[in-house]
Each structure stands twice: as structure tokens, then as C-alpha cells.
C-alpha angles and dihedrals in degrees: 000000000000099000090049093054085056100050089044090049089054099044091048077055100048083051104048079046096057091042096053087047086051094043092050093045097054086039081063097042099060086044117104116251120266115265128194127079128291110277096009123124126211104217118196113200149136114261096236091050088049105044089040123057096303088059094047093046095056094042089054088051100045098010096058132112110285108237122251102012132129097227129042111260129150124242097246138010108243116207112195111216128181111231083241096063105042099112130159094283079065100024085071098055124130092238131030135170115186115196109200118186116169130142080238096075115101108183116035121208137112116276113208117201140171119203116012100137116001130002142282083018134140118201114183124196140209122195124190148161092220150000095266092051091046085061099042084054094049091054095047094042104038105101086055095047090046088037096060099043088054092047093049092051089052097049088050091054094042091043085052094046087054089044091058106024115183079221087195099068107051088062089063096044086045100047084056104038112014093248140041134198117240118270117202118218123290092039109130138211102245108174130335130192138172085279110003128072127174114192114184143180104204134189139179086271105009132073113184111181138181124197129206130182146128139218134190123269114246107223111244096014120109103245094191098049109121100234082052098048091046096045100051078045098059091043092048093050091049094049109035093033116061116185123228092268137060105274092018129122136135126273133166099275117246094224094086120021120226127268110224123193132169112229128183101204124171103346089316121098112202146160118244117200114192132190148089134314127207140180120253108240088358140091103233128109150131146163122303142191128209140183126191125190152164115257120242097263090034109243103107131045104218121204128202120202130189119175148170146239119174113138099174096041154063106264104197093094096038083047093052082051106061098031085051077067104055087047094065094062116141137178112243089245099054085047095066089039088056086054100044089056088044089055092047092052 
């Protein structure tokens, strides 16, 4: 009888939990869709609060320079909107932040929200007493603000890349690695080798890559170490990425060394090395992401590259793209289990 009661309690739980994944699904699903340009904020504020230290803390924590990039540009676009005026046309938008600082609130704290009035949105919310408190809230609190807008961008990007798969591509990457990213279509096959492969999405002035390769792992050496991970990178670029000239080919510049952290996302634990690239005895360049990690029986390292050339424009946005893709990397087998739970909601 006990035993039944259990069984009984779990599968009332497995039950309430199905229904809730359905509910919020077709919630999603009636709501209009988001509006606003990739890596911009709404930011709904009172004039004084934005042009005073509220202003100039959220500013330090969205406004700021955007790591690892040639030109100055700053990690989001912030939009300042009175609380007057934020009607439906903003009320839509992809990201929103509302600062809301009145003597009527009574607990203080940052809400964070998807979906409230469009989808896939994300609307975060800070609620004070006063301005000082407002403040104290935004620098506690800003890794995660910055943390979940980042996170949203990315899961549109990645949403819109399984939407509209290039199919042909995951079964390479696959074949050489057990897993693959998701390429959205337009992505090409650029080059492949045993253990080598360049994927790329080119334009008439814009060049977005993706590199994948593996390599095998040394026994007693320490594969994730930063000077490791930056020095297989540099001899896989030389000798996989020719420039256009004789004696060209493309290595991390040595005008910015390379940030290197080690990030556990989704199940999978990681470095990320971040930086520029450059052409020896050339003049191009541009950012770059990569991620380097064990294989899951433990006998390669894989890397994943995605990198950037966009001489005539701003590359935050192009960059976001195509690290957005690495980072939806996933094995074969966690893929059909993905599915598998898709099809059960």
C-alpha cells in the first residue's frame, strides 16, 4: 500500500509538471512576437533617475565596452523611456529593464520575467524605495542582469538556428566529434579534414566562421591550462587557415592577449578563451570565441571557434551570432533525448 501511495504521489507530479510545460507553451504561443533590434535594452525610467547615479550604474553594468573587440562598441544599446510613455509599440520590445523607484514599495529586490508581453522576451524589474537603494540593488545584482540578457539573446539565436537547421551540416560535425552545434541555414562546408573542419556564412563584406577540430589528450599534461589551449590553437590555425597571400595565415594577435574562463553551461563544463585574431604578414583581423573541451571518453580535447571578419562594420552583433552557435553545441545522444522530452510536453 505504501508503495502504491508513492508511486500515485510521483505520477500526480509527473502530471501537474506536464500540464504547467503545456500551459506555459500555448501561453507563448498567443503572445505577439518580440520587436526591437538584436542587443538593444528598453529601459523604462524617470529622467531625473536616469540622468543622476541610477542612470550611471546601469549604464556601467550594459553600456560598457564590449570585451575583445577592434572598435569601441558597448555590450548592449540602451533606449531611455519615460514610464509615461511606455506604451504597446515599447511594451513589445525583446528586452526590457523597469526601474521602479516609489515610497510605495515595500520589498525591495529585482524581479526577473520572460514573456509578459511578447515572446521570447525578457522583461527585468527593479523595485526600490529610493534612488540609493535602486543603485545598491544594480551592483549586486549586475552579473546576473547582465547574465540573463545575454542568455536570452543567445536562446533567440540558437531557437532561430533549429528553426531553420542547414541539416547537412550536424551529420559531419557529428561523424568527427559525437556531437555538432546548429547551424542555421546558409552556413557552408568550407574545408574538412580527419580531424579539421571550417564551416562558414559569407557575404560580399562579411565573413562568419566557425571552426571546429580535435586533438588527442597528452597523458600528465594539464589540457585545459591557458597557455595549452592557446598554443594547439595557434598551430591549428597556421596550419588549417591560409591567408590570401603566400606565408599568411591566421593566429590569435599579440596586441591583446586572450581571456580565458572556465564555464560549466547546460550539463557541459568548458574553457572559453576570448580574444582577437590577425593575419600574419596581413592586415586582416577581428574578435573570436572559443571553447575547448574533453571528449566524452576522455581521449581528445575539442575546440570550437567562431570568429569574425567584418571590416566595414560594427561586429558585436555578427560576434553574438556565431558564439551563440557554439554554444549550442550538443552530443548526438543528448540531442534525441531533447527530442524525446519535446515530443512528451
Amino acid at each position: 500500500m505504501k508503495r502504491f501511495l508513492i508511486y500515485m504521489a510521483l505520477a500526480a507530479a509527473t502530471a501537474i509538471s506536464i500540464c504547467s510545460c503545456s500551459e506555459e507553451k500555448r501561453k507563448k504561443a498567443l503572445l505577439p512576437n518580440i520587436s526591437g533590434k538584436a542587443g538593444e535594452v528598453i529601459v523604462v525610467i524617470n529622467k531625473g533617475d536616469w540622468e543622476g547615479a541610477v542612470g550611471a550604474v546601469l549604464r556601467d553594468t550594459l553600456a560598457c565596452d564590449c570585451p575583445f573587440l577592434p572598435q569601441k562598441e558597448p555590450l548592449y544599446t540602451l533606449v531611455e523611456v519615460a514610464p509615461g510613455g511606455f506604451s504597446n509599440i515599447f511594451q513589445i520590445h525583446r528586452n526590457i529593464i523597469i526601474v521602479n523607484i516609489s515610497k510605495d514599495v515595500t520589498e525591495s529586490g529585482v524581479v526577473f520575467r520572460n514573456n509578459v508581453w511578447a515572446a521570447p522576451q525578457c522583461v527585468i524589474r527593479i523595485n526600490a524605495a529610493d534612488s540609493e537603494t535602486a543603485v545598491k540593488l544594480i551592483k549586486e545584482n549586475s552579473p546576473k542582469i547582465a547574465g540573463v540578457l545575454e542568455e536570452a539573446e543567445r536562446d533567440r539565436v540558437i531557437t532561430n538556428a533549429k528553426r531553420y537547421e542547414e541539416q547537412s551540416l550536424a551529420p559531419v560535425v557529428t561523424q568527427m566529434i559525437g556531437g555538432s552545434p546548429h547551424f542555421p541555414s546558409g552556413y557552408k562546408l568550407k574545408k574538412k579534414t580527419d580531424n579539421f573542419i571550417w564551416i562558414t556564412y559569407d557575404t560580399e563584406f562579411t565573413t562568419q566562421s566557425i571552426l571546429i577540430y580535435k586533438y588527442p589528450v597528452t597523458s600528465g599534461a594539464d589540457m585545459m591550462a591557458r597557455e595549452n589551449i592557446i598554443k594547439v590553437n595557434e598551430q591549428v590555425l597556421k596550419d588549417n587557415v591560409p591567408g590570401m597571400f603566400e606565408n599568411t595565415f591566421m593566429t590569435i594577435s599579440s596586441f591583446a592577449k586572450p581571456s580565458v574562463k572556465y564555464i560549466r553551461y547546460k550539463g557541459r563544463e568548458f574553457a572559453e578563451m576570448r580574444g582577437l585574431w590577425e593575419v600574419h604578414n596581413d592586415y586582416m583581423g577581428g574578435p573570436f570565441v572559443t571553447h575547448v573541451f574533453y571528449s566524452p571518453d576522455g581521449k581528445y580535447m575539442i575546440g570550437l571557434e567562431a570568429f569574425v571578419y567584418a571590416p566595414k562594420y560594427d561586429k558585436r552583433h555578427y560576434l553574438r551570432q556565431v558564439e551563440s552557435i557554439i554554444y549550442s553545441f550538443e552530443w548526438a545522444d543528448s540531442g534525441k533525448e531533447a527530442k524525446e522530452t519535446d515530443k512528451k510536453d
